[in-house]
N, C-alpha and C positions, 0 to 999 in steps of 0.2 A: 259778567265782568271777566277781559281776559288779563290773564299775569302772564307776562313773558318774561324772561330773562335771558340778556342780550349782553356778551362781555361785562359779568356781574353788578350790571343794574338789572333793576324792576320797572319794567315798564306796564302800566294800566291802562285799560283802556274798555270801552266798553262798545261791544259790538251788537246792534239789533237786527235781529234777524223776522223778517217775517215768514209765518205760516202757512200762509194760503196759498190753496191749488188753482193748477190754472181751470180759468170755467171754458177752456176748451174742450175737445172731445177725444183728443190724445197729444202726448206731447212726440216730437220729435225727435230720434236717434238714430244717426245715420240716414238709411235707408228704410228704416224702423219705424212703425207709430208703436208708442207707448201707451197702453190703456194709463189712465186716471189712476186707478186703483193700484197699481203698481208701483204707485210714486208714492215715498213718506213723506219727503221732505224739497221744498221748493223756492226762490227766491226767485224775485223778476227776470233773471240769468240765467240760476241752471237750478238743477232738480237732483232727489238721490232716488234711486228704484231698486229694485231686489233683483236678482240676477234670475234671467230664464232656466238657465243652469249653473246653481250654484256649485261651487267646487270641491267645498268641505263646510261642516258645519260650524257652526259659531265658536263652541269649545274647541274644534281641530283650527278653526281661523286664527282664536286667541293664542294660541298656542304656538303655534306656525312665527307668527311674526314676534312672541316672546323670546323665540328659540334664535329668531334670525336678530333678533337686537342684541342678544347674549354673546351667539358667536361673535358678531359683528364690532361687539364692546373690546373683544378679547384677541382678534386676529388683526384690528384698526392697533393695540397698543403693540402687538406681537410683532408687527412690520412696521412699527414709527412713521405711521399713516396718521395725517391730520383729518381727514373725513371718509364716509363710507358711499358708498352707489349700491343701492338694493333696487335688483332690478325681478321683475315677476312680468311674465308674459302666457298670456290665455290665448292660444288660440294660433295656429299658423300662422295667421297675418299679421301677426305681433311678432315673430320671430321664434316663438315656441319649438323646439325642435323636438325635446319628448314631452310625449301630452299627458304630463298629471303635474299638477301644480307644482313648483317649486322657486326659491328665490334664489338669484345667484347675489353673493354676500360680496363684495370686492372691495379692497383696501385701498385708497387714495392716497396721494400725493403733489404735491404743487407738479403742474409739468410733466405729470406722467403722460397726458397725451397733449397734443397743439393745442384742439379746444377741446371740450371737457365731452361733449356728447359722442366725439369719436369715440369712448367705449363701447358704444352699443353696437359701431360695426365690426367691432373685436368680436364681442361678443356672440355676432351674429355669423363670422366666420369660425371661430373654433366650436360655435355649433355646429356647421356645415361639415367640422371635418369630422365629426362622430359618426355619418355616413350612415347613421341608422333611419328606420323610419317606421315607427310602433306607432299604433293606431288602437291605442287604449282610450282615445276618446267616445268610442263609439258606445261605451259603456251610460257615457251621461245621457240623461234621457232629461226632454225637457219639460218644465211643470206648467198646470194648467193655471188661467187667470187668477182663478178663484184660490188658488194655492201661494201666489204670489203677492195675492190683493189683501189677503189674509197676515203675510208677513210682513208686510208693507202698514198694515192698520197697528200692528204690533209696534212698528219701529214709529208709526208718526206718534204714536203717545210717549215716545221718549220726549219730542218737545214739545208737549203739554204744559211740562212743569215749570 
């Protein structure tokens, strides 16, 4: 059963999800086959899988986006901002310009840009103007199936229950 609350009602509603993998022989990402066993979780649509190189561990993950909703609670009422853009980018071709995770927290308001996704070329310019270029990714090293398929058997028994 999901509870949402939408301009202080309660809306119910219940959403079924099924379980099952696909009886393929990997699923599709990108350019990517995905072993089976990497996948926890799967609907006729799309799937969730464990990351080849994960970025931080589950306590540093939990953590990470506690700290980013905190700030975010607190800098959103500091600037008389009606909503927030949390934005996290992995990888060069996402825009990442220093490579260890980080989210950028940014304050909203009606109008601040024409349409709403022009932040992300803001974003992608006053990265460019940092003008650095650290290559601390080389650090990640990537895990083996069996390491993946392992965390992956972990996370589908969350929806067992």
């Amino acid at each position: 059963m999901l509870k949402l609350q939408v301009s202080g009602k309660v809306i119910l509603s219940t959403i079924r999800c099924r379980r099952e993998m696909s009886t393929s022989s990997s699923y599709v990402f990108g350019p990517y086959k995905i072993d089976p066993r990497e996948v926890f979780y799967a609907t006729p649509f799309s799937y969730a899988m464990v990351n080849l190189r994960p970025l931080l561990p589950a306590d540093e993950t939990s953590d990470l986006w506690l700290t980013a909703q905190k700030i975010g609670s607190k800098i959103e009422k500091f600037h008389n901002a009606s909503s927030l853009t949390l934005a996290i980018q992995d990888g060069p071709q996402a825009g990442q310009s220093v490579p260890h995770v980080h989210i950028h927290v940014l304050p909203r308001k009606g109008g601040d840009f024409e349409k709403n996704d022009e932040i992300y070329d803001a974003i992608d310019e006053k990265e460019k103007e940092l003008k650095q270029k650290l290559d601390l990714d080389k650090e990640r090293v990537d895990r083996s199936v069996d390491e993946m398929a392992e965390e992956a058997s972990q996370y589908r028994s969350l929806f067992d229950q």
